[in-house]
C-alpha positions in Angstrom: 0.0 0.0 0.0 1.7 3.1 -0.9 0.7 6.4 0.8 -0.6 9.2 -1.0 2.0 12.3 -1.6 0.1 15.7 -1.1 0.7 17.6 -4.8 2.3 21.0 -4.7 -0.8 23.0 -6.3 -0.5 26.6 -6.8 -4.2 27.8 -6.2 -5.2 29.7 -9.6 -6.4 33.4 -8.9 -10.1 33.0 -8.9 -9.4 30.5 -5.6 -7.8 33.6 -4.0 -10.6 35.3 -4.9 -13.1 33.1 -3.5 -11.0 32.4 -0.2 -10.8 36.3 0.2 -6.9 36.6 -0.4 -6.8 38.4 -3.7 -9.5 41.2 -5.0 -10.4 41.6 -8.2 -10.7 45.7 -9.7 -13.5 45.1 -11.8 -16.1 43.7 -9.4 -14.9 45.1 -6.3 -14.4 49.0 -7.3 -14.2 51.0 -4.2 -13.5 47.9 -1.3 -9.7 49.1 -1.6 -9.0 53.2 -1.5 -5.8 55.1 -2.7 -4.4 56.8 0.1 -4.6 56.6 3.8 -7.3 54.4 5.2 -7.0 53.7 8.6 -7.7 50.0 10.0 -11.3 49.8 11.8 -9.9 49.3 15.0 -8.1 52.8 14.5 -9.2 54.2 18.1 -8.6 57.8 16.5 -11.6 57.3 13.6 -14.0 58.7 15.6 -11.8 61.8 15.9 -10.3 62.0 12.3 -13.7 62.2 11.3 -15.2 64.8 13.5 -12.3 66.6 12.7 -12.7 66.6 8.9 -16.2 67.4 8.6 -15.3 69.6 11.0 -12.7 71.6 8.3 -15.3 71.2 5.6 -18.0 72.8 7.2 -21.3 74.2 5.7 -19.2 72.4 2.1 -20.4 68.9 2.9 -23.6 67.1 3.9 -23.6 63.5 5.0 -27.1 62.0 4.4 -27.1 58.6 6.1 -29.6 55.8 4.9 -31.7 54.2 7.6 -29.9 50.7 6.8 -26.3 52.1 7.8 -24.3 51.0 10.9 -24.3 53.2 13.7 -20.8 54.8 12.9 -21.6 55.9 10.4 -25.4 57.3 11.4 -23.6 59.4 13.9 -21.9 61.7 11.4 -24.8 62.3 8.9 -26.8 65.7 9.3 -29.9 63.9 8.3 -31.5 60.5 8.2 -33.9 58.3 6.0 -35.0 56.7 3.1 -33.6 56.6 -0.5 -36.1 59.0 -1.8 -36.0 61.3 1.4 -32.1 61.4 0.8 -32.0 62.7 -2.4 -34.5 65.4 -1.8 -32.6 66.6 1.1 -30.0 66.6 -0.7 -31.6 68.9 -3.1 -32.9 71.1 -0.9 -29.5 71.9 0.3 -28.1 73.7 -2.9 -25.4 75.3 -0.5 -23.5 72.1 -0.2 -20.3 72.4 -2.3 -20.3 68.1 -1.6 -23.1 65.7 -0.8 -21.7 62.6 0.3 -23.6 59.7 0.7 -23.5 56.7 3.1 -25.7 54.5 1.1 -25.9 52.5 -2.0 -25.4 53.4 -5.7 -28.5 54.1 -6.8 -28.9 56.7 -4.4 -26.1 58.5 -5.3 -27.3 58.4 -8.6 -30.3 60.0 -7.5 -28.9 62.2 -5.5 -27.0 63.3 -8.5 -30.0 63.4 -10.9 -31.6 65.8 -7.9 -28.8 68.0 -6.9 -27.1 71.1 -9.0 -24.4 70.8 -11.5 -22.5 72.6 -9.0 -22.5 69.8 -6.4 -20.7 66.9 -6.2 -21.7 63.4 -5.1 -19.5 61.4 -3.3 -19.9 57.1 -2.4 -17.5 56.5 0.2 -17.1 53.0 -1.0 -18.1 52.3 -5.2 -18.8 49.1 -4.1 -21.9 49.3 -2.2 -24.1 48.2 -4.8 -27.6 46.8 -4.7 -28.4 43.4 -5.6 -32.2 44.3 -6.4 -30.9 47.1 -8.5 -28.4 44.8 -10.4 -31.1 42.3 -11.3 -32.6 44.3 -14.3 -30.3 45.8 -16.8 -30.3 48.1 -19.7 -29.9 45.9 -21.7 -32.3 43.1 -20.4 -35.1 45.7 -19.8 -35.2 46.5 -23.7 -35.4 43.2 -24.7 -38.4 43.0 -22.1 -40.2 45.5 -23.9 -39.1 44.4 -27.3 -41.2 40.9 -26.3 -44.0 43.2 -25.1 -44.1 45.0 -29.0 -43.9 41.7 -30.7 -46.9 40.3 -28.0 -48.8 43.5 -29.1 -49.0 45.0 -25.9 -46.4 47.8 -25.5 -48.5 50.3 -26.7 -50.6 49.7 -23.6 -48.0 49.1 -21.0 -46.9 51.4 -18.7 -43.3 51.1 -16.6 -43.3 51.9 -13.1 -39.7 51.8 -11.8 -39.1 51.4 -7.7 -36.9 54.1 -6.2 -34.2 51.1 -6.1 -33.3 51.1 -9.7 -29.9 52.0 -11.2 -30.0 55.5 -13.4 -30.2 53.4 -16.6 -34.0 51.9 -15.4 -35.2 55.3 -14.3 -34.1 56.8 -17.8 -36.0 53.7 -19.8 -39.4 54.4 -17.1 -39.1 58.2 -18.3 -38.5 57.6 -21.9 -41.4 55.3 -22.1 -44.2 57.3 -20.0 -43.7 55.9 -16.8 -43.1 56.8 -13.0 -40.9 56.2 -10.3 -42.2 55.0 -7.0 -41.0 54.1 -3.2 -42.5 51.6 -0.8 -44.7 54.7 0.6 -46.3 55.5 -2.4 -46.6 52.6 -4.7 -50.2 52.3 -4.6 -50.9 55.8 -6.0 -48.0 55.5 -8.7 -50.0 51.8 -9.9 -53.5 53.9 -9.4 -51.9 56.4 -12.1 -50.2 53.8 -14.7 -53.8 52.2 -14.8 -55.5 55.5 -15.6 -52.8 55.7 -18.5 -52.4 52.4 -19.5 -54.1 48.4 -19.6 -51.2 47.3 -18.3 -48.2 47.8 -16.1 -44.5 46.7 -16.5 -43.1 46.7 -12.5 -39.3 46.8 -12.0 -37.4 45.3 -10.9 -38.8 44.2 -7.2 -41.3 41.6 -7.8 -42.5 41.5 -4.3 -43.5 45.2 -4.3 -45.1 44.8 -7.0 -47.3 41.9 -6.6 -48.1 43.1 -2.8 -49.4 46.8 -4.0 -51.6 45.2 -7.2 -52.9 42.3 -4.6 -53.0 43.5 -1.5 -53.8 47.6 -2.2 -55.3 47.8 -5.6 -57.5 44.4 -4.9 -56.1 42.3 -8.0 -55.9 38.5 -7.9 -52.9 36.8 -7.9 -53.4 35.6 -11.7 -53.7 39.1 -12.8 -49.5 39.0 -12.2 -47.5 36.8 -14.1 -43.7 36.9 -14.0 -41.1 38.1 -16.6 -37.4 36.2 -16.4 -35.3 38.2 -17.7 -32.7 34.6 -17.7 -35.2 32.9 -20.5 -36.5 33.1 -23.6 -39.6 35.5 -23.7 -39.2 36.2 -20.2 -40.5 32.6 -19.8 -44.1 33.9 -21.0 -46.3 33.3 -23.9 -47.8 36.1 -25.8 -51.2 35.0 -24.6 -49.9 35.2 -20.8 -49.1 38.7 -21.5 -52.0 40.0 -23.0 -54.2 38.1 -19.8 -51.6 39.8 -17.4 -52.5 43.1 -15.5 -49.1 43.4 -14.1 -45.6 42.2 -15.6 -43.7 41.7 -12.3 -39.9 41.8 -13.0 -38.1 39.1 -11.8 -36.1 40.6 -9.2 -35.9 40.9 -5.2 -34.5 42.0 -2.0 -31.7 40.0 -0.6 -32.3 40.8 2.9 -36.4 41.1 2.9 -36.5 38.1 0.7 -35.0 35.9 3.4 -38.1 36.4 5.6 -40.3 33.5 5.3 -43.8 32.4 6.6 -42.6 29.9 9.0 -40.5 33.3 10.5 -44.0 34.9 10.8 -45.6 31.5 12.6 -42.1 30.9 15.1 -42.3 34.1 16.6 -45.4 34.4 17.3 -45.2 31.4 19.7 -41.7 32.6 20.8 -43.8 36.3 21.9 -47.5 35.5 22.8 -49.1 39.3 21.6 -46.7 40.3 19.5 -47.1 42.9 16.4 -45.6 41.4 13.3 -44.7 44.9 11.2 -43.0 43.8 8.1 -41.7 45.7 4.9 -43.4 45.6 1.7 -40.4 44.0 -0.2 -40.7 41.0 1.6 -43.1 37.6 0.1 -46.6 38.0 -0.7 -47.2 35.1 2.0 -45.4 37.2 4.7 -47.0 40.1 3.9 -50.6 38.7 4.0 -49.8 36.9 7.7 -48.2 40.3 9.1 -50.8 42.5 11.2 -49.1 45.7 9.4 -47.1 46.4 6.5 -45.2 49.7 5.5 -41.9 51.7 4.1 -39.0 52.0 6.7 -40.8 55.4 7.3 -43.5 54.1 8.4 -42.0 51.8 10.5 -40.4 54.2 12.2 -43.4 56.3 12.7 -45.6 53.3 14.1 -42.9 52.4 16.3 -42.7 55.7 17.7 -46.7 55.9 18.3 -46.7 52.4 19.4 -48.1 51.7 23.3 -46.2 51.5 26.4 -44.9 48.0 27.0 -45.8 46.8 23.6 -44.1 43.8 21.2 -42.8 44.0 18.0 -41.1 42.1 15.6 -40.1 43.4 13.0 -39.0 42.4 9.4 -36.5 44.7 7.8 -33.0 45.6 7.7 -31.4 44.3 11.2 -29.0 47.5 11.3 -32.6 49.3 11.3 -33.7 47.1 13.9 -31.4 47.0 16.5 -31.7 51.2 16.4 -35.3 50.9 16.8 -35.1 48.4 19.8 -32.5 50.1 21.5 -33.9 53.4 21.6 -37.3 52.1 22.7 -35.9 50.1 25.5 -35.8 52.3 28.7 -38.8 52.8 30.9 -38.6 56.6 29.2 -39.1 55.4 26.1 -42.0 52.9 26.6 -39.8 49.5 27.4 -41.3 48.6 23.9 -39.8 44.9 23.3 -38.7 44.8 19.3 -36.7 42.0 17.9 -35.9 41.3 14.5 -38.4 38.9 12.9 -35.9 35.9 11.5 -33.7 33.8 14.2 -30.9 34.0 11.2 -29.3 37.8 11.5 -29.0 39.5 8.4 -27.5 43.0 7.7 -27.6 44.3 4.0 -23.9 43.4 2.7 -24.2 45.9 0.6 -24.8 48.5 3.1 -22.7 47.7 5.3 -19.4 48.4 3.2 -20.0 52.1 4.4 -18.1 51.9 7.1 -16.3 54.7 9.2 -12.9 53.9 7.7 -14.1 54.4 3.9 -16.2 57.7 5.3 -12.9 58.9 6.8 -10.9 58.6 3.9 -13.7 60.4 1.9 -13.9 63.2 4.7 -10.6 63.8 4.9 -9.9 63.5 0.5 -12.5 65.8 0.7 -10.9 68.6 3.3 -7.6 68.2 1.5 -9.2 69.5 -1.9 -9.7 66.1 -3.3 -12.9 64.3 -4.8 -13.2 61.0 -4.5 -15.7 58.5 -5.7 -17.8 60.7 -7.4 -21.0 59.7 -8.8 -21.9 61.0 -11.9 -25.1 60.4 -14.3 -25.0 60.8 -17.8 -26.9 64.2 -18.8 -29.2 62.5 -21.3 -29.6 59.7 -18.8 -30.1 62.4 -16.0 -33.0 64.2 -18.2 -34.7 60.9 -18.6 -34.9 59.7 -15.0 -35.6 63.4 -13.5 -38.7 63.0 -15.9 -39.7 59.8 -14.2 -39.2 61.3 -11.0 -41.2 64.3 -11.4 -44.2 62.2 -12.6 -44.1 60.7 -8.9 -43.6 64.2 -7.5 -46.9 65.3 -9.1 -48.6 61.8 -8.1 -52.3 63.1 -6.8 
């Protein structure tokens, strides 16, 4: 029996990659930063950073997304939603810098919002959004290329959700359709019905299908799904000219996880509790929550909630934890909130914001230099800003 010699294998780069060793440029833009970025177990970050927007004054304005880690929270000069953001942002033409702690998309917006005069900064390129990655360009006018050769184009009206790349918004706009947010997604619907037979909804499926079934009283066969991975959209021309709604086949990474068995386990774990879930999570989650809403509203039924109440609630755990901590003391209501899965889940995405990347943008920033600046095409820009003031002037 002879014993097995171990073979000197060199492991190829895309094993780095996978174990974490190597990055690659063009997928992970942003996750390294020229210059000097302090470690996150700097103990003077806290400092540098005060000290920075300190030196760039009434020139910058941090908006911080709801989603973000609590480092990073603590330097933004206002809080909220995507949308929320970017009009903020707007409405502070002042600001020589805007910089973000979000995602992409919201930068973009931010962009498409703000003056030529401002600049929009990402503190990390690579905070992306996985929902917003799932429908292209490209893959969106081949959609509607299969919607002209089923005859129904003419008919169809986009409606784009707020977390869309620039590219989606532009198509929405180009093709007499709106932009909507979790908040307002039944009136943007309401309006593509009084302009349209149909409606094209990208690229969160779950949005969709809750706001036509659960709002606007459609049946669950009125939907039918478009894959943007098959042939067709793995639909028949017949299928789309029965459908109501054209769902895009897209989702939420983090509300997706939720699951009706999540819905069923804490209620037995927490006899009374009040199961407040987001609308990008399953239709079946939806329909066995007692309330459903946008992070704002969350917030703001949180805040009105009873003394002593439960909660559990099924969003972004970053989110979460905030809520549940400031809620806590006797002052506050001793309001119990947990998150609604066992499994934690933070946003990935997100969470690459971190104080070390907003730092190194601060302080870029105070030394004369832009970095990460998010910039939209102008024709792109004219497009989506249409789109967007069709929700504006939603009635």
């Amino acid at each position: 029996m002879t014993t097995a010699q171990p073979l000197d294998v060199q492991p190829s780069p895309l094993a780095l990659l996978l174990l974490g060793r190597e990055a690659d440029p063009r997928s992970e833009r942003g996750v390294e930063c020229p210059g000097d970025l302090p470690a996150p177990s700097d103990p003077d970050l806290v400092e540098r950073a005060r000290a920075a927007k300190a030196r760039l004054g009434d020139k910058v304005f941090v908006l911080g997304h709801h989603y973000q880690r609590d480092e990073v929270i603590e330097f933004a000069d206002v809080t909220g939603d995507s949308f929320k953001l970017a009009r903020d942002a707007a409405a502070r033409p002042g600001a020589e810098y805007i910089v973000f702690c979000g995602v992409h998309f919201m930068a973009e917006s931010a962009d498409i919002l703000t003056g030529d005069d401002q600049q929009v900064v990402l503190p990390d390129l690579a905070a992306g959004c996985s929902m917003a990655d799932m429908a292209t360009a490209e893959q969106v006018a081949e959609c509607w290329d299969v919607l002209t050769d089923a005859g129904v184009a003419g008919t169809t009206v986009p409606v784009s959700y707020m977390n869309s790349s620039a590219d989606i918004k532009a198509f929405t706009g180009k093709h007499g359709g709106t932009i909507c947010t979790s908040s307002n997604a039944e009136r943007a619907l309401k309006w593509a019905f009084a302009q349209g037979e149909k409606v094209l909804f990208l690229p969160d499926q779950h949005l969709g299908r809750n706001t036509a079934v659960r709002d606007l009283g459609l049946s669950l066969d009125d939907c039918v799904l478009y894959n943007p991975h098959k042939p067709g959209g793995g639909l028949t021309a017949d299928e789309l000219r029965a459908a109501k709604v054209i769902l895009w086949r897209g989702h939420c990474s983090v509300h997706g996880r939720f699951s009706l068995e999540s819905v069923r386990d804490v209620r037995e774990r927490i006899p009374g509790v009040n199961v407040l879930v987001h609308p990008e999570c399953r239709h079946e989650v939806v329909a066995a929550a007692d309330l459903v809403g946008s992070t704002e509203y969350i917030i703001k039924t949180l805040e009105a909630a009873p003394a002593g109440s439960k909660w559990a609630i099924g969003t972004e755990l970053n989110l979460v934890r905030r809520l549940a901590n400031r809620f806590a003391d006797e002052a506050a209501g001793n309001k119990e909130i947990v998150f609604l899965d066992k499994t934690v889940c933070f946003c990935s995405t997100m969470n690459r914001i971190d104080l070390p990347h907003l730092v190194w943008a601060l302080e870029s920033l105070a030394d004369g230099k832009v970095v990460n600046r998010i910039e939209v095409d102008p024709e792109v820009a004219a497009f989506s800003k249409l789109a967007l003031e069709r929700m504006l002037a939603l009635p």
